[in-house]
mmCIF entry with sequence, helices, sheets and N, C-alpha, C, O atoms, coordinates in Angstrom:
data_MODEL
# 
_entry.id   MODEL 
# 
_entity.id                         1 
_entity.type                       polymer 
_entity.pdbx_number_of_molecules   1 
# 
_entity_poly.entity_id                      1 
_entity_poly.type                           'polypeptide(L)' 
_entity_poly.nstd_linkage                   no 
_entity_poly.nstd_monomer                   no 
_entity_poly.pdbx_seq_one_letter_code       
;(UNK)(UNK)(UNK)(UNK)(UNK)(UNK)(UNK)(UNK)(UNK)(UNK)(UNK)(UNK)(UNK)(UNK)(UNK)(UNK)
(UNK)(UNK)(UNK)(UNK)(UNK)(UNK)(UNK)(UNK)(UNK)(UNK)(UNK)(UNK)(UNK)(UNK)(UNK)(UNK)
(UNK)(UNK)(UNK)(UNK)(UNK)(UNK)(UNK)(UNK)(UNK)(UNK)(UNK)(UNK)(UNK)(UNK)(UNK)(UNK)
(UNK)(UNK)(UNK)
;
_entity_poly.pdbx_seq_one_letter_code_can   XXXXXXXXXXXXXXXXXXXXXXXXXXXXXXXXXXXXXXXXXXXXXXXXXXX 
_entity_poly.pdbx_strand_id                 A 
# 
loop_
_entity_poly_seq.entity_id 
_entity_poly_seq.num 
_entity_poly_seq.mon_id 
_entity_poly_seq.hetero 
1 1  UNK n 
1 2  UNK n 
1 3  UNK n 
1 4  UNK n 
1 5  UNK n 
1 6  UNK n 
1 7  UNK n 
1 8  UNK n 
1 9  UNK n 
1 10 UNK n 
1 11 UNK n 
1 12 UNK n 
1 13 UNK n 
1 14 UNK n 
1 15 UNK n 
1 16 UNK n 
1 17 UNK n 
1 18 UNK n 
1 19 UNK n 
1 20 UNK n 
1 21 UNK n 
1 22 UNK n 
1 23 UNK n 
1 24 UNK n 
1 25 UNK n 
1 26 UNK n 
1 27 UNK n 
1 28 UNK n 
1 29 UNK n 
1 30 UNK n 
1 31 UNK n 
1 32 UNK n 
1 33 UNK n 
1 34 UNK n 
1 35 UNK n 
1 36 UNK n 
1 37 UNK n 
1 38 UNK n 
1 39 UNK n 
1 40 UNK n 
1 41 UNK n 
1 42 UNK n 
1 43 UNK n 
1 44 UNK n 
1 45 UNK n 
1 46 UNK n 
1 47 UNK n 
1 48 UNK n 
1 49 UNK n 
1 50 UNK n 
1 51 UNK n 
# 
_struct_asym.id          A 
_struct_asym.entity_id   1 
# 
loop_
_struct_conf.conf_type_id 
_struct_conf.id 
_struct_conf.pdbx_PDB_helix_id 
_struct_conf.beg_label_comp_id 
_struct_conf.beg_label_asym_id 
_struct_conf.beg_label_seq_id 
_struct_conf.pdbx_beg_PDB_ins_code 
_struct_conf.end_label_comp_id 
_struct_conf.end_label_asym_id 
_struct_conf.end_label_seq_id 
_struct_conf.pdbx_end_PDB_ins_code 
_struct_conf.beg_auth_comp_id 
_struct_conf.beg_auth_asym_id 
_struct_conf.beg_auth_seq_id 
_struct_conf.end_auth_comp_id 
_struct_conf.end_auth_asym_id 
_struct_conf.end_auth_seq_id 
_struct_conf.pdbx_PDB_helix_class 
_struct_conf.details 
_struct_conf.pdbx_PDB_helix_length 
HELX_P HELX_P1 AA1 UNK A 2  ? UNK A 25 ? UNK A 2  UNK A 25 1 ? 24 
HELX_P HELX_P2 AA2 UNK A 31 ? UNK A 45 ? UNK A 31 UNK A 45 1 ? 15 
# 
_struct_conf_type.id          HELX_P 
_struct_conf_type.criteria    ? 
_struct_conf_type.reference   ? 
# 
loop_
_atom_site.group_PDB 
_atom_site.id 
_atom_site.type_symbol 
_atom_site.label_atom_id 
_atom_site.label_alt_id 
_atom_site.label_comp_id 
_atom_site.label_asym_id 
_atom_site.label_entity_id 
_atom_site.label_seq_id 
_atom_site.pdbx_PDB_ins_code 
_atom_site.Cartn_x 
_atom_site.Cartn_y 
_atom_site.Cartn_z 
_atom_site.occupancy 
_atom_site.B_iso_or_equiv 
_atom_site.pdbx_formal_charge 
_atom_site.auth_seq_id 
_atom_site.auth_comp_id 
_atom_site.auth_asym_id 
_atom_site.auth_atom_id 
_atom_site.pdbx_PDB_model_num 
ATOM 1   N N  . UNK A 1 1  ? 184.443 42.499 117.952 1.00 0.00 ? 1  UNK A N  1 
ATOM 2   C CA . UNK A 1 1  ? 185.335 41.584 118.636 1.00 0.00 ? 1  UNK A CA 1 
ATOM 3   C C  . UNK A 1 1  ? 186.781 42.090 118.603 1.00 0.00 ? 1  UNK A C  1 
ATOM 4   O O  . UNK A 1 1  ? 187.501 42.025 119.600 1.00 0.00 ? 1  UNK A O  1 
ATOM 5   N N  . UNK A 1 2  ? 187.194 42.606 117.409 1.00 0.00 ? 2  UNK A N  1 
ATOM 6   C CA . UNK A 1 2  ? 188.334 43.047 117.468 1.00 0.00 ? 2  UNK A CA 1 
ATOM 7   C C  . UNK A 1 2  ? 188.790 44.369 118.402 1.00 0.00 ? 2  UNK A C  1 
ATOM 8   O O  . UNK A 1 2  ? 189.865 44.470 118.993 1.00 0.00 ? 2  UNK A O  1 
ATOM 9   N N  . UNK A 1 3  ? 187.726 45.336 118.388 1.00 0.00 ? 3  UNK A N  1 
ATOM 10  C CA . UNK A 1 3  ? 188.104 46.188 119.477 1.00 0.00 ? 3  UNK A CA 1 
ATOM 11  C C  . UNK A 1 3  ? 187.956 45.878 120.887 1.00 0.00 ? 3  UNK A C  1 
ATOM 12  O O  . UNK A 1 3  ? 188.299 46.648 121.784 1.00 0.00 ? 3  UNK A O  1 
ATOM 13  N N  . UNK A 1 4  ? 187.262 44.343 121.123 1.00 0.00 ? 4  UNK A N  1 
ATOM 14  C CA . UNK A 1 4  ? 187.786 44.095 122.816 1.00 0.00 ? 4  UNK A CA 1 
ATOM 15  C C  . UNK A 1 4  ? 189.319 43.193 122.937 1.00 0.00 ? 4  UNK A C  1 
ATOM 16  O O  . UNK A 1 4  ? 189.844 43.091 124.046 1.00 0.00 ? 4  UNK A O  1 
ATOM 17  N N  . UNK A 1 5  ? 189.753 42.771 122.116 1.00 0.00 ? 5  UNK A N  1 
ATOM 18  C CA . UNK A 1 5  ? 191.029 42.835 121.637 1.00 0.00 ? 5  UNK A CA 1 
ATOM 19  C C  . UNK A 1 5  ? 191.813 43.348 121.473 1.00 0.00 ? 5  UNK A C  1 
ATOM 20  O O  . UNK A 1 5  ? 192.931 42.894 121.718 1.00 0.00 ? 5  UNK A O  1 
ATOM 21  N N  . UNK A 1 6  ? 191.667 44.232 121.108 1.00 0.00 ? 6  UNK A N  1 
ATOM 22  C CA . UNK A 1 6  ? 192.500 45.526 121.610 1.00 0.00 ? 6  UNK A CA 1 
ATOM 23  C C  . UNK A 1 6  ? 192.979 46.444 122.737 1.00 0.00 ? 6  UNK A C  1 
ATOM 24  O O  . UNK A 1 6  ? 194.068 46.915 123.068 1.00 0.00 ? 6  UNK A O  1 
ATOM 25  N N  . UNK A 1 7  ? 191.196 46.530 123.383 1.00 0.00 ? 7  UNK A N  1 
ATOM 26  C CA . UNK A 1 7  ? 191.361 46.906 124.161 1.00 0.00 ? 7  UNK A CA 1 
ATOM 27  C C  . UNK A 1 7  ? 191.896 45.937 125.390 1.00 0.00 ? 7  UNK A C  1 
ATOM 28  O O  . UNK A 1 7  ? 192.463 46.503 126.324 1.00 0.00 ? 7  UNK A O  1 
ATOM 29  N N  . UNK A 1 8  ? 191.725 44.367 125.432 1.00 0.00 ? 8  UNK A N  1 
ATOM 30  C CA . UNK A 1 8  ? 192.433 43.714 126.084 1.00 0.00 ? 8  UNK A CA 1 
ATOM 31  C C  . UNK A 1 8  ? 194.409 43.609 126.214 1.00 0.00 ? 8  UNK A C  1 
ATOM 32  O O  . UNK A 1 8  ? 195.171 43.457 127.168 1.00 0.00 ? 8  UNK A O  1 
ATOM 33  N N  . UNK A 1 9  ? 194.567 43.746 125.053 1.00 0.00 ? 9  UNK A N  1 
ATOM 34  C CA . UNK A 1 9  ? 195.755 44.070 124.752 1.00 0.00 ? 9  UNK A CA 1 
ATOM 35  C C  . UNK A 1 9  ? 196.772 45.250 125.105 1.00 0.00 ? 9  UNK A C  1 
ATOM 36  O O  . UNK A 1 9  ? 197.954 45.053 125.383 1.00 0.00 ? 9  UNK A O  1 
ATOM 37  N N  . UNK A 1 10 ? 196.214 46.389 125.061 1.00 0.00 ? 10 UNK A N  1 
ATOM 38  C CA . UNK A 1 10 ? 196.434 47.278 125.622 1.00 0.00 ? 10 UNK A CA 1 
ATOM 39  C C  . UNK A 1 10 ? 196.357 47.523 127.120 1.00 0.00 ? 10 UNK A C  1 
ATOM 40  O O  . UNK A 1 10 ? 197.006 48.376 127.726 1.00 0.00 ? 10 UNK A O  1 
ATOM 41  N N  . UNK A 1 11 ? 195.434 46.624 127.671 1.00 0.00 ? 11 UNK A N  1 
ATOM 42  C CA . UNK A 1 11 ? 195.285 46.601 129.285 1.00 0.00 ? 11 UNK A CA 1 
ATOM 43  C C  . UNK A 1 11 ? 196.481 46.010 129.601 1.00 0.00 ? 11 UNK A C  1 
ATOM 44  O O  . UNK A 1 11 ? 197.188 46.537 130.459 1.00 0.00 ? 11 UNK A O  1 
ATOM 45  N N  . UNK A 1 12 ? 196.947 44.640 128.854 1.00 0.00 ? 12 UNK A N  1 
ATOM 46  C CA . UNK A 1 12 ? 197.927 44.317 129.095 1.00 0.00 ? 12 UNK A CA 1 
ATOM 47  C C  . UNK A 1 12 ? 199.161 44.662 129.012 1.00 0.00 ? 12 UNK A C  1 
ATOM 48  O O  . UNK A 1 12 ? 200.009 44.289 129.823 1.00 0.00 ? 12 UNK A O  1 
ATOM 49  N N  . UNK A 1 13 ? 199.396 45.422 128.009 1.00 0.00 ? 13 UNK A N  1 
ATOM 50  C CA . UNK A 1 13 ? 200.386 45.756 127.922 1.00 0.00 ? 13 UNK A CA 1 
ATOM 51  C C  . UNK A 1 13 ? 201.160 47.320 128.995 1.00 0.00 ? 13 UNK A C  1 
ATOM 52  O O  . UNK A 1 13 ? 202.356 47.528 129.202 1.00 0.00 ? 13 UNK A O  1 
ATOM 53  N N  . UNK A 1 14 ? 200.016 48.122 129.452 1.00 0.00 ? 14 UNK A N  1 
ATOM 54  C CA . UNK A 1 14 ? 199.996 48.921 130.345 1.00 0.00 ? 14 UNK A CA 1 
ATOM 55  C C  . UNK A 1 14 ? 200.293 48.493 131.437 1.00 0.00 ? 14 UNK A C  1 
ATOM 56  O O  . UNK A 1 14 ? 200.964 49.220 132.170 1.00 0.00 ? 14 UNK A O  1 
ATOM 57  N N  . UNK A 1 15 ? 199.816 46.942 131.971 1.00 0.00 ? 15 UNK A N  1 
ATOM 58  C CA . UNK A 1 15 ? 200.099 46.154 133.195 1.00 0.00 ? 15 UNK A CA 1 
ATOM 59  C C  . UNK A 1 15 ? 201.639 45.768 133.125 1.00 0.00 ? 15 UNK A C  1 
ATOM 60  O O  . UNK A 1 15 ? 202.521 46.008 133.951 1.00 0.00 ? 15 UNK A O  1 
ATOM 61  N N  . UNK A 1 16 ? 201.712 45.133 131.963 1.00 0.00 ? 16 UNK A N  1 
ATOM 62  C CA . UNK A 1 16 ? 203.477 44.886 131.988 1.00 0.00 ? 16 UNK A CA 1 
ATOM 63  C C  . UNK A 1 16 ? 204.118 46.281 132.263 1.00 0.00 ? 16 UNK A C  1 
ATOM 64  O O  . UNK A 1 16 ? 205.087 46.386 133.015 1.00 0.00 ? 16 UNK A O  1 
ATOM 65  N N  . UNK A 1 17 ? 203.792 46.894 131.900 1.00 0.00 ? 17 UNK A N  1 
ATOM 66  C CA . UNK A 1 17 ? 204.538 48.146 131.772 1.00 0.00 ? 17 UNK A CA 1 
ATOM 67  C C  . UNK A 1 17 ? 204.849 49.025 133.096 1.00 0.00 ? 17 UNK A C  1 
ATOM 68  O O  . UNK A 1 17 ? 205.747 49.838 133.311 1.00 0.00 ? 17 UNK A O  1 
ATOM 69  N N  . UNK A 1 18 ? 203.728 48.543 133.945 1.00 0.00 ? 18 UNK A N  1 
ATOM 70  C CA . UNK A 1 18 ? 203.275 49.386 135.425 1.00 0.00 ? 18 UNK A CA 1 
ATOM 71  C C  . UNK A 1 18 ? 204.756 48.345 136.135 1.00 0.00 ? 18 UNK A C  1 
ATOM 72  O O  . UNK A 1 18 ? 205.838 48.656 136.633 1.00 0.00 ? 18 UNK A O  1 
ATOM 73  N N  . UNK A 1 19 ? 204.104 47.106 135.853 1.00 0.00 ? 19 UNK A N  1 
ATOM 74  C CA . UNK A 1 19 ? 204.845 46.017 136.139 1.00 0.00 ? 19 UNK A CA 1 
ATOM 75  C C  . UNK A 1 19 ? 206.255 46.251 136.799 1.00 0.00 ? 19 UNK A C  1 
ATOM 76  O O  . UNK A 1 19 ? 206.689 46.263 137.950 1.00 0.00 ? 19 UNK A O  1 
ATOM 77  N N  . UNK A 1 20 ? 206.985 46.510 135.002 1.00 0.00 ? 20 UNK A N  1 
ATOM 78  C CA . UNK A 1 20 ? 208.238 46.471 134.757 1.00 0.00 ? 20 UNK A CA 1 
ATOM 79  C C  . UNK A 1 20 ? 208.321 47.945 135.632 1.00 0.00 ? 20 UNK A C  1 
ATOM 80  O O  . UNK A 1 20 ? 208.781 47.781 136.762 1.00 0.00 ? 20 UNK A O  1 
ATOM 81  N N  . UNK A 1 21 ? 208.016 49.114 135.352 1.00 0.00 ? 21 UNK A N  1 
ATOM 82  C CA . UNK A 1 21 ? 208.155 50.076 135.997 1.00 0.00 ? 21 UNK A CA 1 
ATOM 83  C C  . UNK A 1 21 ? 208.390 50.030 137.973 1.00 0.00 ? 21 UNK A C  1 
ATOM 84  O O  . UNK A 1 21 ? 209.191 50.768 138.547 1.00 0.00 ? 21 UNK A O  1 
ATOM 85  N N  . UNK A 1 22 ? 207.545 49.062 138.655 1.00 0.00 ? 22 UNK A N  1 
ATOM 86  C CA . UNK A 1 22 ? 207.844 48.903 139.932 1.00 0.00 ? 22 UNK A CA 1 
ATOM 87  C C  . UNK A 1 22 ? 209.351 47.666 139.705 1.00 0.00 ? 22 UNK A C  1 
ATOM 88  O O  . UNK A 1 22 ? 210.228 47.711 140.567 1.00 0.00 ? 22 UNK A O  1 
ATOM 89  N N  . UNK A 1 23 ? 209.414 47.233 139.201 1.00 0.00 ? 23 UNK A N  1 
ATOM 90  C CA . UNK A 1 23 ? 210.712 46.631 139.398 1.00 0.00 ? 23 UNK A CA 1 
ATOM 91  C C  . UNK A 1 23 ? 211.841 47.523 139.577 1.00 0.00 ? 23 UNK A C  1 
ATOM 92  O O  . UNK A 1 23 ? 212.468 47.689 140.623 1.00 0.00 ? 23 UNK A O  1 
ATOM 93  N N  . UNK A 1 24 ? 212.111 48.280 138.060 1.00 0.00 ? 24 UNK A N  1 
ATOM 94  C CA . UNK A 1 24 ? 213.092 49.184 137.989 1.00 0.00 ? 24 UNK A CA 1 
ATOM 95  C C  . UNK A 1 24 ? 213.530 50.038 138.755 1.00 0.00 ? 24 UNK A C  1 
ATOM 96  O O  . UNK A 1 24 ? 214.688 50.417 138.935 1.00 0.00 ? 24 UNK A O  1 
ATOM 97  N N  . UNK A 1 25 ? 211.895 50.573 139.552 1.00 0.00 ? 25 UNK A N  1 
ATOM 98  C CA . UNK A 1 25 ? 212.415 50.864 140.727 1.00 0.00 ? 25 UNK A CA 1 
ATOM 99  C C  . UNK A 1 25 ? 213.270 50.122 142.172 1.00 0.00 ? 25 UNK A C  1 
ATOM 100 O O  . UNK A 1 25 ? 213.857 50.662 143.109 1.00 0.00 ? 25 UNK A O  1 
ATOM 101 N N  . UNK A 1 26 ? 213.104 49.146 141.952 1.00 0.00 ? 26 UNK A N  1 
ATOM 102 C CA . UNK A 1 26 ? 214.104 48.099 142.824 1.00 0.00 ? 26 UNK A CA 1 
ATOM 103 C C  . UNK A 1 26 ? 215.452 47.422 142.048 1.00 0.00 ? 26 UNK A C  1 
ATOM 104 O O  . UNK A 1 26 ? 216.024 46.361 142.299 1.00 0.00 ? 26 UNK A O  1 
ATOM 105 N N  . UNK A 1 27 ? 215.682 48.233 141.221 1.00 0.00 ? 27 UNK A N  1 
ATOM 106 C CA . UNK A 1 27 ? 216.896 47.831 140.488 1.00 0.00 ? 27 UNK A CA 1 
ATOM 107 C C  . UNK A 1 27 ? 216.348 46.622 139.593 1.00 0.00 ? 27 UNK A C  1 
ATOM 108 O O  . UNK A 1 27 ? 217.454 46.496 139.068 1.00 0.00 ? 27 UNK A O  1 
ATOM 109 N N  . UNK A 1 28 ? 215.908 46.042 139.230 1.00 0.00 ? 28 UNK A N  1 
ATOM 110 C CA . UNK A 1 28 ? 216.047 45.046 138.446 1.00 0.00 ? 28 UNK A CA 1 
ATOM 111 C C  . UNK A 1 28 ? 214.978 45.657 136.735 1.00 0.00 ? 28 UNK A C  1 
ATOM 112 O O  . UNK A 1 28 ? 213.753 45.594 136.641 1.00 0.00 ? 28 UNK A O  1 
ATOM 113 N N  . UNK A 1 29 ? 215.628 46.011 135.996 1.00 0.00 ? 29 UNK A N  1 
ATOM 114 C CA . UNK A 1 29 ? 215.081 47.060 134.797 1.00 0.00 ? 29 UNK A CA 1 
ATOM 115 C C  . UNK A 1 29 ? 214.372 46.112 134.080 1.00 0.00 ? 29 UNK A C  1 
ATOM 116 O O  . UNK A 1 29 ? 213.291 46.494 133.633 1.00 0.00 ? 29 UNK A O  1 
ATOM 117 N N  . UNK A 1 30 ? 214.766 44.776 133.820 1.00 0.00 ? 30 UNK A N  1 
ATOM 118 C CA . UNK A 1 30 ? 214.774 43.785 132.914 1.00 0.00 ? 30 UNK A CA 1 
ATOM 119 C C  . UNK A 1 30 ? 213.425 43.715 132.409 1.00 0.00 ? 30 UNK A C  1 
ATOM 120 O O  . UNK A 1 30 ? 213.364 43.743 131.180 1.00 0.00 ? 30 UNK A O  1 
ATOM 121 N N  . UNK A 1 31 ? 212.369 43.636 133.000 1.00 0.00 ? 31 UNK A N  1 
ATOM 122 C CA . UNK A 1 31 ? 210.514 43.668 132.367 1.00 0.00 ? 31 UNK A CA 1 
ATOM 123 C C  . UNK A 1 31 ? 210.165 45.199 131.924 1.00 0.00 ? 31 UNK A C  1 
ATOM 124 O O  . UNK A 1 31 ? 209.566 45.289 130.852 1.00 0.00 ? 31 UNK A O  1 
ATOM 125 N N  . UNK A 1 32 ? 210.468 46.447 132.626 1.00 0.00 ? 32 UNK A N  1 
ATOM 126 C CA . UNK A 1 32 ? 210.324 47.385 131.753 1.00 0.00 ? 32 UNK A CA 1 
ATOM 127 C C  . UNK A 1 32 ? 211.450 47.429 130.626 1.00 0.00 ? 32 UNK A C  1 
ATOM 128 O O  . UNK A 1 32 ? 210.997 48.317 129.904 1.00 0.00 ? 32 UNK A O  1 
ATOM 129 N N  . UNK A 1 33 ? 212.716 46.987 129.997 1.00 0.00 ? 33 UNK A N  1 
ATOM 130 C CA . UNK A 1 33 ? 212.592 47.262 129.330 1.00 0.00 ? 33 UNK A CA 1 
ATOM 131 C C  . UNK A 1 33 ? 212.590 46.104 128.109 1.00 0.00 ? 33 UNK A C  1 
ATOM 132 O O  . UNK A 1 33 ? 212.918 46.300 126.939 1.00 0.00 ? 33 UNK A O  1 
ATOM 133 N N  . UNK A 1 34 ? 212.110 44.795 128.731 1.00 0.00 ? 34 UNK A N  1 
ATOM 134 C CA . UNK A 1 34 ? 211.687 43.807 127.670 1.00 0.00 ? 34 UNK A CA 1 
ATOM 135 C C  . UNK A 1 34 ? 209.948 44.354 127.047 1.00 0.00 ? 34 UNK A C  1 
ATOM 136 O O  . UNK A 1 34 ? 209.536 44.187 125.899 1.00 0.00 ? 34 UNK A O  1 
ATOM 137 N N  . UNK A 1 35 ? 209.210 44.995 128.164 1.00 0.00 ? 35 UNK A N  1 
ATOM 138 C CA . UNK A 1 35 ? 208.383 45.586 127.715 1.00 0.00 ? 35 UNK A CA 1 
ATOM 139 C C  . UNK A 1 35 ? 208.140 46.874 127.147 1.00 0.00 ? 35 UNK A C  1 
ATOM 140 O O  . UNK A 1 35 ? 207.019 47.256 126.809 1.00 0.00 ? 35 UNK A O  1 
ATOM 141 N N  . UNK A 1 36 ? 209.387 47.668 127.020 1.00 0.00 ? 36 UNK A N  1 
ATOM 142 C CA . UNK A 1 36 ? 209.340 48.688 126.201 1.00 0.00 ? 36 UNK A CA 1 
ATOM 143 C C  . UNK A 1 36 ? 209.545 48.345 124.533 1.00 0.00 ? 36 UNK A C  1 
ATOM 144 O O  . UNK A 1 36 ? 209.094 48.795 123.479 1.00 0.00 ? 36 UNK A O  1 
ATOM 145 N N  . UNK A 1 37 ? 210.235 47.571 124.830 1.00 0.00 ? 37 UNK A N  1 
ATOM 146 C CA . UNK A 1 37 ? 210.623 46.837 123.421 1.00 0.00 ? 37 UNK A CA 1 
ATOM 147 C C  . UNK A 1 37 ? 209.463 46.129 122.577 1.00 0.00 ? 37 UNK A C  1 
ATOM 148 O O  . UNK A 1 37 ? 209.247 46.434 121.403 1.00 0.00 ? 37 UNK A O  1 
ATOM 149 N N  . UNK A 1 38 ? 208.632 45.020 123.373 1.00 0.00 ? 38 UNK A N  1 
ATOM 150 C CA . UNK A 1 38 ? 207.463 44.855 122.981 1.00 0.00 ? 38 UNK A CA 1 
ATOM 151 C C  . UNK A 1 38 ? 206.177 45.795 122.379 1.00 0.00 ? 38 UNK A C  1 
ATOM 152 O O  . UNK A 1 38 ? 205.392 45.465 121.490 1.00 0.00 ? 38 UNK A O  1 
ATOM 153 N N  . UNK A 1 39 ? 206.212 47.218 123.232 1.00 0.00 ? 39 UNK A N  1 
ATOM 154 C CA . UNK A 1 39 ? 205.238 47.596 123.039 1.00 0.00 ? 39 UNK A CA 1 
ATOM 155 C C  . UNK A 1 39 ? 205.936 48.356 121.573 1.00 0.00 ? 39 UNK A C  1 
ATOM 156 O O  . UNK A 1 39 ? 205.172 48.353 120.607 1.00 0.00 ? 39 UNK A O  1 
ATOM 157 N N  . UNK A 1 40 ? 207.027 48.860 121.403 1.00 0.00 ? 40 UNK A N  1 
ATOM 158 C CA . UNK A 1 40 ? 207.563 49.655 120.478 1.00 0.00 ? 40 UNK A CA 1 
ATOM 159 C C  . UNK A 1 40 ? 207.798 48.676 118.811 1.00 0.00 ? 40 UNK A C  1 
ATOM 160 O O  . UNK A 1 40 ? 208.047 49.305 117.782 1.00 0.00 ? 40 UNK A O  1 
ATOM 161 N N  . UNK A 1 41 ? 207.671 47.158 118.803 1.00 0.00 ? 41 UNK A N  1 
ATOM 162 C CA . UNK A 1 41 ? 207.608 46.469 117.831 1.00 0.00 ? 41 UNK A CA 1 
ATOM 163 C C  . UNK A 1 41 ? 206.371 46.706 117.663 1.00 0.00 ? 41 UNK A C  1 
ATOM 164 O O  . UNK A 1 41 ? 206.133 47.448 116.710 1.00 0.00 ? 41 UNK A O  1 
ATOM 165 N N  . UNK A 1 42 ? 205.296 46.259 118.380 1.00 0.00 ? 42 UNK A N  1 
ATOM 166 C CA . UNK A 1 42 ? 203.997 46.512 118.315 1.00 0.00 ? 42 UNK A CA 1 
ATOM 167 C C  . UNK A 1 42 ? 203.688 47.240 117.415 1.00 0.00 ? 42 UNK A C  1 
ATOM 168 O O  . UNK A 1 42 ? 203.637 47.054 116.199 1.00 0.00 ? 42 UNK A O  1 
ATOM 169 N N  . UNK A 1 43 ? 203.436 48.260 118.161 1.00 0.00 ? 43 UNK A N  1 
ATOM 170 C CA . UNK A 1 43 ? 203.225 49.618 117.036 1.00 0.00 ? 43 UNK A CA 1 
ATOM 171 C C  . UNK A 1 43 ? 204.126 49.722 115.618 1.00 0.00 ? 43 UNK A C  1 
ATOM 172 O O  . UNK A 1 43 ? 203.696 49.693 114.464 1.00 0.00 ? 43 UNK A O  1 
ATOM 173 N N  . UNK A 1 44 ? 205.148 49.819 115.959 1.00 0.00 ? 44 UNK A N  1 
ATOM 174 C CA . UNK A 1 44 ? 205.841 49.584 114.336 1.00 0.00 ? 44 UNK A CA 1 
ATOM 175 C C  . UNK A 1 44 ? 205.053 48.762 113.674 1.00 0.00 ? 44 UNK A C  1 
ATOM 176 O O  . UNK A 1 44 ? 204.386 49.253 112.763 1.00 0.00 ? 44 UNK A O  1 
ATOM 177 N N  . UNK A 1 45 ? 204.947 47.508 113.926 1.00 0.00 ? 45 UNK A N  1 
ATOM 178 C CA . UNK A 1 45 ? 203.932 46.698 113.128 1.00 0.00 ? 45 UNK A CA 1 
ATOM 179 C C  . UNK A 1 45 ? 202.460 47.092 112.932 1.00 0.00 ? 45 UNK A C  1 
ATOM 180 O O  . UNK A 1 45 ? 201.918 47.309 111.848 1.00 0.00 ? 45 UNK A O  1 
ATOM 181 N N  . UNK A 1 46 ? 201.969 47.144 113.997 1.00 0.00 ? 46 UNK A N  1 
ATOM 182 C CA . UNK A 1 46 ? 200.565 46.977 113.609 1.00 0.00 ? 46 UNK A CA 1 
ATOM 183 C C  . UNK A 1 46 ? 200.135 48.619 113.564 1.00 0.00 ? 46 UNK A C  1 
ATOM 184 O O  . UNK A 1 46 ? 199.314 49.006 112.733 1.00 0.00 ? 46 UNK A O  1 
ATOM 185 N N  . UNK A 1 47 ? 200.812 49.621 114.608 1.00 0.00 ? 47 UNK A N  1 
ATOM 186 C CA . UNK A 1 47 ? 200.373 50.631 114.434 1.00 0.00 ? 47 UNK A CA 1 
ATOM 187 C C  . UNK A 1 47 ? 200.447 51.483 112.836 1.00 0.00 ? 47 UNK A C  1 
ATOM 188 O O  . UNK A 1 47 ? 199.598 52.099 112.192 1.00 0.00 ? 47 UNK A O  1 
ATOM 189 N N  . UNK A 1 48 ? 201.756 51.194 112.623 1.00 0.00 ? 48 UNK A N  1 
ATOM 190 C CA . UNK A 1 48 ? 202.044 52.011 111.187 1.00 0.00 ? 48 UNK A CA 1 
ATOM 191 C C  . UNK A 1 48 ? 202.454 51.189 109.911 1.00 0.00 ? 48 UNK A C  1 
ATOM 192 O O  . UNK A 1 48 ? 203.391 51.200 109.113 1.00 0.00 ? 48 UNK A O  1 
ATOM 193 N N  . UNK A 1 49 ? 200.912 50.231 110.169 1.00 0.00 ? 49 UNK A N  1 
ATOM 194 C CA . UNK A 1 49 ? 200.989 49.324 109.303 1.00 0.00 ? 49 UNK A CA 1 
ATOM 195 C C  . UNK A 1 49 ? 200.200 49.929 108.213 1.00 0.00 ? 49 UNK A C  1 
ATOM 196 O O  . UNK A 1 49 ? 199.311 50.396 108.925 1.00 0.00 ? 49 UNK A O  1 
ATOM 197 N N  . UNK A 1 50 ? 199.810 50.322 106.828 1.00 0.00 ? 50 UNK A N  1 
ATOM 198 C CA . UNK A 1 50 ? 199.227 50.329 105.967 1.00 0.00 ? 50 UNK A CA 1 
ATOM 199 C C  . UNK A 1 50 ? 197.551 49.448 105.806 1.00 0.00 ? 50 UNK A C  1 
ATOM 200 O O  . UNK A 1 50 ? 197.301 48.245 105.867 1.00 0.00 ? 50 UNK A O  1 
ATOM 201 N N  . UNK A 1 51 ? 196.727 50.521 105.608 1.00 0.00 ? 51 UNK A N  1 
ATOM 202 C CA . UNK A 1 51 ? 195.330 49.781 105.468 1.00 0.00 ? 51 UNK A CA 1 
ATOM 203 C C  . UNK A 1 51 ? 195.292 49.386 104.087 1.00 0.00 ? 51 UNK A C  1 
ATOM 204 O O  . UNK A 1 51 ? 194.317 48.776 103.647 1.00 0.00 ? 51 UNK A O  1 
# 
């Protein structure tokens, strides 16, 4: 269960990211880089979290 969780998560977060990326291209940066930020806490946390 946890790895379709993940992998849901990651879908999502690639979508924000595609997302924010077609904005920026129309000037408005604001979702890529609220979602760069997201994905980069992320990982700090959970990625290089200690087992």
């Amino acid at each position: 269960m946890k790895f379709l969780l993940a992998i849901l998560a990651y879908v999502l977060i690639g979508a924000v990211l595609s997302w924010g990326m077609l904005l920026a291209v129309n000037g408005k940066p604001w979702l890529l880089v609220g979602g760069g930020i997201a994905y980069l806490t992320a990982l700090s946390k959970i990625g290089c979290a200690s087992h």
